[in-house]
VMD Tcl script that draws the C-alpha trace (Angstrom):
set ca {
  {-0.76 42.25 70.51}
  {1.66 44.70 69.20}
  {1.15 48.51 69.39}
  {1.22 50.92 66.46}
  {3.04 53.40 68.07}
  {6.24 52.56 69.49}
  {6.32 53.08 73.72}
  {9.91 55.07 72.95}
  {8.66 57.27 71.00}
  {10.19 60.55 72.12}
  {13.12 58.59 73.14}
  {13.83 58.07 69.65}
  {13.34 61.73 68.66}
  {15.83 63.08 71.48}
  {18.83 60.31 70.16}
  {18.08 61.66 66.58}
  {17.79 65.09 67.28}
  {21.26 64.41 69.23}
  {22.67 62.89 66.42}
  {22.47 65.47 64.04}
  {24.18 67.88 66.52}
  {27.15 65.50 66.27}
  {27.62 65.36 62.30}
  {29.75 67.59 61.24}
  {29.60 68.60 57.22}
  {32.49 68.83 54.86}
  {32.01 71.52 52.66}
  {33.83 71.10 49.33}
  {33.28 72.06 45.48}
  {32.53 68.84 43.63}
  {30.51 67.76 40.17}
  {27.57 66.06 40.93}
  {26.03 63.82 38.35}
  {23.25 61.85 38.62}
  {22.96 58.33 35.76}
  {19.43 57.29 35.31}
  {18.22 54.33 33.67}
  {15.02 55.36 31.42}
  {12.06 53.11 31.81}
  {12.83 50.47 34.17}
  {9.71 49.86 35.24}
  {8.32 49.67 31.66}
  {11.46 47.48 31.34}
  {10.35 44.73 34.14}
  {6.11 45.21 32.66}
  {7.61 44.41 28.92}
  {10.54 41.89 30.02}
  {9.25 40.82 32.65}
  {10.71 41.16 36.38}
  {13.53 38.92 36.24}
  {14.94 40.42 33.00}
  {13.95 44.09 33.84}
  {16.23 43.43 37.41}
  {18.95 42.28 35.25}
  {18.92 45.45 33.00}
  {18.51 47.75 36.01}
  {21.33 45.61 38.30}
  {23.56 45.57 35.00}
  {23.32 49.08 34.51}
  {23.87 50.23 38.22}
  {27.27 48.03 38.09}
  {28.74 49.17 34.94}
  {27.87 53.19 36.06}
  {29.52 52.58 39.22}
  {32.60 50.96 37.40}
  {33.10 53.79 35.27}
  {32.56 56.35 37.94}
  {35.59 54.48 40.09}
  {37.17 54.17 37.06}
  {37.23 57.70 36.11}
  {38.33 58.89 39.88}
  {34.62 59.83 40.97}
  {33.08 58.46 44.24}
  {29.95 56.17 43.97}
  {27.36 58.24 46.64}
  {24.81 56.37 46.46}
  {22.22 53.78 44.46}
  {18.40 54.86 44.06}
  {16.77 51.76 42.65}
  {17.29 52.56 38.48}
  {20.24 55.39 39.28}
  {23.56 56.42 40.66}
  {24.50 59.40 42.07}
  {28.05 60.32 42.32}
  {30.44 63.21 42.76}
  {33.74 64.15 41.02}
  {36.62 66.07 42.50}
  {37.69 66.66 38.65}
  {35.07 68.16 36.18}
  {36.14 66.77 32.97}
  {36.45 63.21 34.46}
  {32.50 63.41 35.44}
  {32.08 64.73 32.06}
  {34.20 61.57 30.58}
  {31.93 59.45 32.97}
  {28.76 60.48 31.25}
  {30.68 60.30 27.73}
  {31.60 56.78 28.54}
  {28.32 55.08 30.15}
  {26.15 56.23 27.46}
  {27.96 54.53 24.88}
  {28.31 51.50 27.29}
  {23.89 51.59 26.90}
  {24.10 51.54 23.59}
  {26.35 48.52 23.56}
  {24.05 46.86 26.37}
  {20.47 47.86 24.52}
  {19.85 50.00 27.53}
  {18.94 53.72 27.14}
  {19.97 56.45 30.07}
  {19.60 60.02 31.38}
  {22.70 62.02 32.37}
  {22.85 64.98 34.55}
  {25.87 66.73 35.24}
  {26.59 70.21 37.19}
  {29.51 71.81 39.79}
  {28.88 73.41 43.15}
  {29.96 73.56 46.53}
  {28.28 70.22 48.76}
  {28.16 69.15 52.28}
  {29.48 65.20 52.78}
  {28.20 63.98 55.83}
  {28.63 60.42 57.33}
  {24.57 59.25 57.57}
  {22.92 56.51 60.57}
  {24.67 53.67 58.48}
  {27.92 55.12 58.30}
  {28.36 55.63 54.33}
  {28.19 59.26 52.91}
  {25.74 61.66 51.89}
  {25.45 64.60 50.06}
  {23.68 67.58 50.45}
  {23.75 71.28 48.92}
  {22.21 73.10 46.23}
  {24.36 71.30 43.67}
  {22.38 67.80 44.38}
  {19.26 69.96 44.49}
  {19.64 71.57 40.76}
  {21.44 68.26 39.18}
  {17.98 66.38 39.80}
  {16.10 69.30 38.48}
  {18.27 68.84 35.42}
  {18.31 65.22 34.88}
  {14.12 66.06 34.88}
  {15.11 68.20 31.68}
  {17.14 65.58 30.31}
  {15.64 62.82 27.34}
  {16.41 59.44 27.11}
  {19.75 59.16 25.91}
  {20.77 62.44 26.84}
  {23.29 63.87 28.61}
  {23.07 67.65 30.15}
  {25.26 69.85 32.05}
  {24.89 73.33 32.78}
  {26.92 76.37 32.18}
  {28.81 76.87 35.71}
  {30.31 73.22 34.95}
  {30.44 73.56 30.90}
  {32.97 76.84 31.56}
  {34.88 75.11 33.52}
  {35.75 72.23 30.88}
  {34.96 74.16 27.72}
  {38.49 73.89 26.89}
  {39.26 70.58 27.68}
  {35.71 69.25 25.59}
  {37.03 71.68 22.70}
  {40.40 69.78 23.07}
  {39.20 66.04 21.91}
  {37.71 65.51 18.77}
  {35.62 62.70 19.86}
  {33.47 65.73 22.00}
  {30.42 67.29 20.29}
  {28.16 70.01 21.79}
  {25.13 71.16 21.44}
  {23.28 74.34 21.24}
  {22.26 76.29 24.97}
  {19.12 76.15 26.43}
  {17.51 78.12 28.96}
  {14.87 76.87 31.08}
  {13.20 78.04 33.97}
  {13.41 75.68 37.16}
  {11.67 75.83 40.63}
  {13.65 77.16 43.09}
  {16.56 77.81 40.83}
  {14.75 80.38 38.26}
  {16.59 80.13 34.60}
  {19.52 77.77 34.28}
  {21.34 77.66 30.99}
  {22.19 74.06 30.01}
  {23.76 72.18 26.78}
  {23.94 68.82 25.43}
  {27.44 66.57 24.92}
  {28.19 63.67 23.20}
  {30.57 61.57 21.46}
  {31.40 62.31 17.57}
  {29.54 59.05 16.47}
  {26.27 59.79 18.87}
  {23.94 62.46 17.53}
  {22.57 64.93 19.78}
  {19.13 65.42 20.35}
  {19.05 69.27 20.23}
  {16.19 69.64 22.55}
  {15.10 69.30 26.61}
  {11.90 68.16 28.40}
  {9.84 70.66 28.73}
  {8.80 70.38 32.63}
  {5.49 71.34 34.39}
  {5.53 74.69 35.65}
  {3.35 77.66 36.60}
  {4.23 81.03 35.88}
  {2.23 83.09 38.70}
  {3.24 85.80 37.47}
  {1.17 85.78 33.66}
  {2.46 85.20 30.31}
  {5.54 85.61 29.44}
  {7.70 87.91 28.02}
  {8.67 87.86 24.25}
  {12.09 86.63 24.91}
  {10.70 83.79 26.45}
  {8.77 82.76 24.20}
  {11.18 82.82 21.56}
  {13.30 80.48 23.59}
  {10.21 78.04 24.20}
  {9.78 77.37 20.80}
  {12.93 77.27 19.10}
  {12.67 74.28 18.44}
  {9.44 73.68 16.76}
  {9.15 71.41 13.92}
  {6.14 71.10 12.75}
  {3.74 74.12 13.86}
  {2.99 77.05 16.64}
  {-0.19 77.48 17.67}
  {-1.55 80.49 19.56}
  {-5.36 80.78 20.84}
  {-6.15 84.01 22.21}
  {-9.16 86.44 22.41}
  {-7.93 89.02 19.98}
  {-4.57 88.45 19.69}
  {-3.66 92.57 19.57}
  {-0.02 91.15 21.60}
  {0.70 89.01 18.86}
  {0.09 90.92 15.84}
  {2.45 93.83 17.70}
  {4.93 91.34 18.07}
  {5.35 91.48 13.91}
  {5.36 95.13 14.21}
  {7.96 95.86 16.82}
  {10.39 97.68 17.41}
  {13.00 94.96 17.44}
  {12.45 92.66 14.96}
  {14.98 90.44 15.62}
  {13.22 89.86 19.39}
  {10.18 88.09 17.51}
  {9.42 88.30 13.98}
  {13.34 87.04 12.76}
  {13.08 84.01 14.44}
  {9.83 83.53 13.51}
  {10.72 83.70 10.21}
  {13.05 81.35 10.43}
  {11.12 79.03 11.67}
  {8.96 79.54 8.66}
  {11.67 79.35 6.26}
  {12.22 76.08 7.78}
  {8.94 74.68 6.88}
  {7.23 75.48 10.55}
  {3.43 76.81 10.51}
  {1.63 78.97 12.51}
  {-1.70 78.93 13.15}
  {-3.18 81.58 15.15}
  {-6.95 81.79 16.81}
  {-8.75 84.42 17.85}
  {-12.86 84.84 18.55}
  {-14.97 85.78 15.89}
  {-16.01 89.86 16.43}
  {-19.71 88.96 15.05}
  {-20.05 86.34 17.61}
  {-22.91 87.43 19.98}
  {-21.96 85.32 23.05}
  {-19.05 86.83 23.14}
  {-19.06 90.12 22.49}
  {-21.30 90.16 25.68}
  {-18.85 88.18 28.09}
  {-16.82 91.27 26.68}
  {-18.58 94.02 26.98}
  {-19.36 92.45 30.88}
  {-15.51 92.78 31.36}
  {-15.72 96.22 30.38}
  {-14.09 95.79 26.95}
  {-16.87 96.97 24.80}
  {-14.08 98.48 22.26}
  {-12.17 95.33 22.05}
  {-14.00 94.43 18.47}
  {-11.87 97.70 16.82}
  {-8.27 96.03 18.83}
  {-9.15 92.41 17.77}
  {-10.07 93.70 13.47}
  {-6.96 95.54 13.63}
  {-4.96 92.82 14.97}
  {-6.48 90.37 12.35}
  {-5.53 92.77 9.70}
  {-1.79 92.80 10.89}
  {-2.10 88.97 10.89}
  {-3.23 88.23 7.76}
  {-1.08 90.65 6.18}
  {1.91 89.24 7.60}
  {0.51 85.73 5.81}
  {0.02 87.55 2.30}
  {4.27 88.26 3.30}
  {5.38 84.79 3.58}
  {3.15 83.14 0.92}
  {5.00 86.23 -1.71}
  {8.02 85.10 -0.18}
  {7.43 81.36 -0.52}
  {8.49 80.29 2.73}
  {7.78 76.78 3.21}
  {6.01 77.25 6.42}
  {2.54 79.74 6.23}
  {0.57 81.74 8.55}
  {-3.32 81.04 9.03}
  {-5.76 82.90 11.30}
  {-8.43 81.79 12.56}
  {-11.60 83.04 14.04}
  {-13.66 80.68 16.59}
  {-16.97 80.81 17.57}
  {-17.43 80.49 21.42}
  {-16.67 82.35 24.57}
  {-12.81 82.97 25.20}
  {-11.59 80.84 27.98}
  {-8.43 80.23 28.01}
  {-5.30 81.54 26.35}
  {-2.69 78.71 24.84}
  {0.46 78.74 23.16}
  {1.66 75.20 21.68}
  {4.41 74.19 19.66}
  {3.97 70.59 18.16}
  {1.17 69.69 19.44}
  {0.80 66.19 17.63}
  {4.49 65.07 18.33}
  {4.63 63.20 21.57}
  {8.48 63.77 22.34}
  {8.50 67.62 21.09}
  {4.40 68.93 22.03}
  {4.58 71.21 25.22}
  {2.61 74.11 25.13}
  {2.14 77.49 27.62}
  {-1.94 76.97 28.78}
  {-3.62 80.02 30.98}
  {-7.56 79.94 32.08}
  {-9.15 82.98 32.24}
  {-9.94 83.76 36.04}
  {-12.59 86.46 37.06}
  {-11.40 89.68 38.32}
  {-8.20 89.38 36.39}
  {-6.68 90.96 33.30}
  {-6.37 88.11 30.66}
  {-2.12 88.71 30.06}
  {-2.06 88.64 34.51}
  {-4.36 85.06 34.52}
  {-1.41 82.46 35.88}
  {0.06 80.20 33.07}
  {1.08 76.60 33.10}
  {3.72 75.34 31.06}
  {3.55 71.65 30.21}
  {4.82 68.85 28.17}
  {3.20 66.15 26.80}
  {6.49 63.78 27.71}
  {5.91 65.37 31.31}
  {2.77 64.94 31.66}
  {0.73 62.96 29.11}
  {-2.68 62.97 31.24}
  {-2.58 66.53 32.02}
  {-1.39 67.71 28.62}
  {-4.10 65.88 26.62}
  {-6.65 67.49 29.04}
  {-5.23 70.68 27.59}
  {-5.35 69.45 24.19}
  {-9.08 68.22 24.01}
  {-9.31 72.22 24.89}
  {-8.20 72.96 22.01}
  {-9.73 70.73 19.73}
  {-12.68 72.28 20.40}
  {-11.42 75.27 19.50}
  {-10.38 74.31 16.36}
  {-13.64 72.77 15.92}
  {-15.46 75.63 15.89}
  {-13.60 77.54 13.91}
  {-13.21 79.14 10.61}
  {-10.42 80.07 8.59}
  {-9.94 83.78 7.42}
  {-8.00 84.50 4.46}
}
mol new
graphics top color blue
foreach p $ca { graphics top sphere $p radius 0.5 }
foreach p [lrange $ca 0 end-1] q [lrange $ca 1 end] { graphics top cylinder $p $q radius 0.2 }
display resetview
């Protein structure tokens, strides 16, 4: 009978270690793009696994044609997608161009993730080539920003073609984003397309925690930009967010709130009801017996700001809220209801914290479905228990 552990063991471990003494890296710039067929494996469930291999097999062959075809090198095939590298920008930028409109021909739908960086190509145990560096590292983190359909680069890569995209009318770009990435902090990334494809004008919102507490107003702004139906803010009192209205620099919070108003987006903001006895305890126990005077004078500042936007007839309103329970959690969500657009910014309350220092998770529900509607059953109590203040 056969062992489980091989005799040769640490045999094996001195040839490998040996071997990687003997690769030597070459370290060149290069665009790395990564082509990802979306929902294979729903593909095979729906199609069945015949079909689904043919739509997965059909789409690895016609990326790796138009890679060769457009001077890039074919690196290697992970089951649904390709990654490759370009020694000319715009060519990997053609690539992407090209193979999405070839899925649209085929009925197949695809990710695209494009950036530029300096890479070590090594010649792996089976003699073909690999790719490692930071470059590979942050093009996966953006094709996990990336929608079906979609095709991101990011702004090292975009400067370097900006010119040549500008140069042929059948280019269109899209607006900049800026999203926060482990292990690369904020990257700033835009969409391209063809003239006759429309852009989608928005990324995945990934899971994330913010260890270090909420974040700034800036940030904010930038998560939710793109809103479309509604914001919605549960706090205790809510004193940050009425002073947002009032600040200094308007044009850090309240302009592009109101613009999001003007264009038909709601807010709805929560906050715990003062006369609630439960919590005016848990309150006073956190040694914030004065907090009633903040959270009134915040309300004020709220509702105010409502009586504002209903005079000036913006299509989108402001509503407060007061709920009664014990503050738990703090949230911030933008769509909420819309399955490709909800992602929200969710923070427990932890003991022996300040509130605004309490870590903060950001997540999506096209990230993370299971974790997000967690989240959102959170808030529908919440809501549930709560009672609008005009």
């Amino acid at each position: 009978m056969k062992t489980i552990l091989f005799p040769d063991l640490n045999d094996l471990l001195e040839q490998a270690t040996k071997h990687i003494h003997t690769l030597k890296g070459k370290l060149i710039t290069q665009t790395v793009t990564f082509f990802d067929l979306s929902r294979s494996t729903e593909l095979k469930l729906i199609k069945g696994h015949d079909q689904g291999m043919d739509f997965l097999l059909r789409f690895v062959t016609v990326a790796s044609e138009i890679t060769m075809k457009c001077q890039g090198i074919v690196v290697k095939r992970l089951g649904d997608g390709v990654l490759c590298r370009f020694s000319d920008p715009f060519e990997a930028c053609r690539a992407a161009l090209n193979l999405k409109k070839a899925c649209i021909q085929l009925n197949l739908v695809a990710r695209f993730a494009l950036t530029i960086g300096r890479i070590s190509i090594y010649e792996n145990f089976c003699e073909t080539e690999e790719i490692l560096g930071d470059a590979v590292d942050r093009c996966f983190r953006i094709l996990n920003l990336a929608y079906p359909g979609q095709i991101l680069i990011d702004r090292p890569l975009f400067e370097v073609v900006r010119s040549h995209l500008a140069g042929d009318l059948g280019v269109v770009v899209g607006d900049t984003f800026r999203m926060r990435t482990k292990g690369f902090g904020i990257i700033e990334l835009c969409e391209i397309s063809t003239s006759d494809l429309p852009l989608i004008n928005k990324i995945v919102t990934p899971f994330s925690v913010h260890p270090e507490g909420r974040l700034s107003i800036v940030e904010k702004i930038q998560f939710v930009n793109q809103a479309e139906e509604e914001i919605l803010e549960i706090g205790t009192g809510l004193t940050a967010f009425a002073k947002y209205f009032t600040g200094q620099k308007p044009k850090e919070f309240r302009n592009p709130i109101t613009d999001l108003l003007m264009r038909g987006v709601s807010v709805k903001c929560y906050a715990v009801d003062p006369d609630y006895e439960p919590a005016r305890i848990y309150l006073a126990e956190r040694g914030e017996s004065d907090y009633r005077q903040d959270l009134m004078r915040a309300r004020e500042m709220i509702v105010a700001e409502r009586k504002h936007c209903l005079e000036a007839g913006y299509r989108g309103q402001i509503r407060y809220f007061a709920y009664r329970l014990i503050p738990e959690f703090y949230c911030f969500c933008v769509d909420g209801g819309n399955f490709t657009n909800a992602r929200m910014l969710f923070s427990p309350y932890l003991p022996g914290l300040a509130r605004p220092e309490c870590p903060v998770y950001q997540v999506s529900r096209i990230a993370d479905p299971e974790l997000f509607e967690k989240c959102w059953t959170a808030i529908s109590v919440v809501q549930a228990h709560s009672t609008e203040i005009q």
